[in-house]
N, C-alpha and C positions, 0 to 999 in steps of 0.2 A: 187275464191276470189284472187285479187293482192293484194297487200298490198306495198303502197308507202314509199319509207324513213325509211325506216326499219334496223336500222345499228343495225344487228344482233351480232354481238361482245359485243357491249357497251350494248345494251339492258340485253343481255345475263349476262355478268360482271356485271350491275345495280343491277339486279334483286335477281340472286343467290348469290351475296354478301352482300346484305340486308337481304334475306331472312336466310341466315345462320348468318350473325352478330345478328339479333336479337332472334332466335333463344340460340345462345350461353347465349346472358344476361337476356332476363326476359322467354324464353322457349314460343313456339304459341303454342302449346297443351291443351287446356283447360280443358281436361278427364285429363291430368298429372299437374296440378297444372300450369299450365304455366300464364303465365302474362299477362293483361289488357294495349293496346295500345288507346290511347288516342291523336288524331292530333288538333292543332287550326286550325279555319277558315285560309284558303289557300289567299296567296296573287298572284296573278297569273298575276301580271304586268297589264302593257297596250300596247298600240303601235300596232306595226305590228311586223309580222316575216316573213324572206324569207323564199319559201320552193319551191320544182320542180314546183310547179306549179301556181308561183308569190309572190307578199304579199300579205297574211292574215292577220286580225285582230288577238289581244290577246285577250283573249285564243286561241290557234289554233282549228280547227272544231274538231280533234280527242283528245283533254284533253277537252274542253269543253261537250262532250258527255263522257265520262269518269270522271266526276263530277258531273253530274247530284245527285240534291239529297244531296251536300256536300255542305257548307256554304262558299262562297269564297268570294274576297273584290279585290280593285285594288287600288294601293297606290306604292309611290314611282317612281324610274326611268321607263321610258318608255321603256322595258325591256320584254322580255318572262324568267316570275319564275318561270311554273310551266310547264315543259317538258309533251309528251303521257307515257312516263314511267316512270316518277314519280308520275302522276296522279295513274297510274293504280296499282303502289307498294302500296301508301298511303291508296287509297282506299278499298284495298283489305284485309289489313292489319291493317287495323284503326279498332277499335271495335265504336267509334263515335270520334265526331268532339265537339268539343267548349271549355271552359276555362277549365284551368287545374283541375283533381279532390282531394278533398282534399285528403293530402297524405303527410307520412314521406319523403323528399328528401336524399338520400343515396348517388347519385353522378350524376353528371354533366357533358356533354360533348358534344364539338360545334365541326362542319367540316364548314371548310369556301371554298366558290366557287373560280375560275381562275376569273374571272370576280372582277372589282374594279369600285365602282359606287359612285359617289361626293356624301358625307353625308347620306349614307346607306350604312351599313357593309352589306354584301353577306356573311350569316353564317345562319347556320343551327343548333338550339339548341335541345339538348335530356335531359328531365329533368326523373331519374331511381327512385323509391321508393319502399315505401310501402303502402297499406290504411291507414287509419287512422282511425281504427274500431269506436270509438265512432262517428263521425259524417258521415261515409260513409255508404251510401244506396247503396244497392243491384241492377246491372240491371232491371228493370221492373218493375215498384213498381205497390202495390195493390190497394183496395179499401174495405173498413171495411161497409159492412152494418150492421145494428141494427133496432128492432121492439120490442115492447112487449106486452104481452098475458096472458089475465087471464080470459079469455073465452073459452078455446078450450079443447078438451079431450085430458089426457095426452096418450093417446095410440099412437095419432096422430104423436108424435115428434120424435119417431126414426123415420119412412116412411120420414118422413120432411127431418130430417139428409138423409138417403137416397138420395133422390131424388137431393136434392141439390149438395152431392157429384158428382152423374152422372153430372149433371148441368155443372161443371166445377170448385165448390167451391173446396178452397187448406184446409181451417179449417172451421169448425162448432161446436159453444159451444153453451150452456144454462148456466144460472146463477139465482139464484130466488132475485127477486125483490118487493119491497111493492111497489104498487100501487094505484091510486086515490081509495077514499073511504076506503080505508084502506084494500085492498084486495090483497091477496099474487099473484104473477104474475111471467113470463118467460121472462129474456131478451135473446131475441134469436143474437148469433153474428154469418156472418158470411164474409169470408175473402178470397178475390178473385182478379182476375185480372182484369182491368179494362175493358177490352173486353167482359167481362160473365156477366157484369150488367144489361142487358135488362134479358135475361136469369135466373138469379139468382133472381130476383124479380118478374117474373113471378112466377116460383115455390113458391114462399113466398104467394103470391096473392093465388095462387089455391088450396096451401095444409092446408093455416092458418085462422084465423081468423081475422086475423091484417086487416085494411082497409089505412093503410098507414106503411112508414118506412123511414129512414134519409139510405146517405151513405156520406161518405167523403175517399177523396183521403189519402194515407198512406204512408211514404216508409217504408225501411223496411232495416235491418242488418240481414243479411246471413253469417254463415261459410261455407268455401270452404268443401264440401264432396265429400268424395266415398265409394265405397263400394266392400272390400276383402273377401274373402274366407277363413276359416283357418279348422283345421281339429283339430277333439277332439275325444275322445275313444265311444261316441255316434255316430259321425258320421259329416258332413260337416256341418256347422255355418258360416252363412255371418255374417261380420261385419262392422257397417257406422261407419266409419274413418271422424272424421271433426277438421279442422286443420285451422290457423288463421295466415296469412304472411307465410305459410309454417309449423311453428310450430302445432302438433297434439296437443289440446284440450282434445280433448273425444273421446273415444271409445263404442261402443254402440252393443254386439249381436242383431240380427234381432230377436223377441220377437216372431214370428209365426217360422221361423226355430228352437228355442228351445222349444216351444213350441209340436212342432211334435212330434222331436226327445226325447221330454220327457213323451212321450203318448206312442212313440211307445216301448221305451227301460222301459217304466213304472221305472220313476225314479226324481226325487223332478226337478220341473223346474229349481229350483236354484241351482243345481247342475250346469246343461248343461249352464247355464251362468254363473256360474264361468267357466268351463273349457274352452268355446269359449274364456274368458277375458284372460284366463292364457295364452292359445296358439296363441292368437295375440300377446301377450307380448312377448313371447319366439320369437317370426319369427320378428316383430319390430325391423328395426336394434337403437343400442343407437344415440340419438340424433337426 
């Protein structure tokens, strides 16, 4: 492979100093808390650009294959906006493309281009925040199906949970219901991704008696988790850490690691989660 045009310096300087400036302010480690990048549709000029080997049209062949897939528009001077390596930083880098998401704004900062164009400022805006838990929805959102049953044998409905979890369901509840005729009934819920629907409704169909069922689209509010390890005088206890803008919320022992450890040291479960609670508190640095 040759590779044409390649100013490996500038490239070089682009690249590793984007990637560590943004690193510094919102962190791209997403296992570490790191921050959610969010790009608008790209304007990517018009016109032609020279290059070794004549004029091309804008976008040139190598950002226009390096956007594939990314919402762009062309407005403005007759111009190349959208360089091969800043297509390929953006892209790489963007978690998705479209209007801003709702969010606290904490600060603001523009780099403006060498470039001076009549009645279009050449600047590059970065707007820094936080979510905005009440109305921000999670990456991925789900879909909630529902049916209900007052036909079926109850022996049937764990196997049901079962089988639906293999499926790919994320929750499955029951809930009792009065239904037509006055007859006590199951509302069965359950709560998935929207790719597991054909799936998930199979299972419903083979293992139920339902001969129909609704589902509707969901999102959905998430806290940021993970999951630490701490050490107590029974023995190792994970803990899910879930934290909100960075701020920890809740601390949670894993309910089957205490669980064990309280079978095997034969000693009150509630024990073993207090002491997992205590010695994530002890190792927690304040704040």
């Amino acid at each position: 492979m040759h590779l044409h045009e390649v100013g490996a310096v500038d490239a070089i300087v682009d690249i590793v100093g984007t990637v560590i400036g943004l690193d510094e302010l919102v962190g791209l480690d997403p296992d570490d808390g790191g921050g959610r990048i969010v790009c608008s549709p790209l304007n990517v000029g018009s016109g032609t650009v020279r290059m070794e080997h004549g004029l091309l049209p804008v976008p040139a062949p190598a950002t226009a294959a390096l956007l594939k897939g990314v919402p762009i528009y062309s407005a403005g001077p007759a111009s190349e906006m959208v360089t091969p390596t800043g297509a390929a930083i953006v892209t790489t880098l963007a978690s998705s493309f479209g209007p801003p998401p709702a969010m606290v704004i904490d600060r603001i900062g523009y780099g403006a281009g060498s470039r001076e164009y009549k009645g279009h400022p050449n600047v590059l805006r970065a707007l820094l925040g936080g979510e905005w838990p009440q109305v921000a929805a999670a990456e991925g959102d789900v879909m909630v199906i529902e049916c209900t049953i007052d036909d079926m044998n109850p022996q049937g409905y764990g196997y049901l949970m079962e089988r639906l979890f293999d499926a790919g369901a994320r929750e499955v509840f029951y809930a009792p219901v009065q239904m037509k005729k006055n007859r006590p009934g199951v509302l069965v819920t359950i709560i998935g991704g929207v790719a597991r629907l054909n799936e998930l409704a199979r299972v419903v169909f083979e293992e139920t008696t339902t001969i129909g069922l609704r589902w509707r689209p969901a999102g959905r509010i998430e806290l940021a988790r993970k999951v630490v390890e701490v050490r107590t005088r029974f023995g190792k206890v994970r803990v899910k850490v879930s934290s909100m803008n960075g701020r920890v919320t809740q601390a949670q022992p894993e309910y089957e690691d205490c669980r064990r450890l309280a079978v095997r040291r034969k000693v009150p479960l509630k024990e073993v989660a207090a002491a997992a609670q205590r010695a994530w508190g002890d190792a927690e640095p304040a704040g």
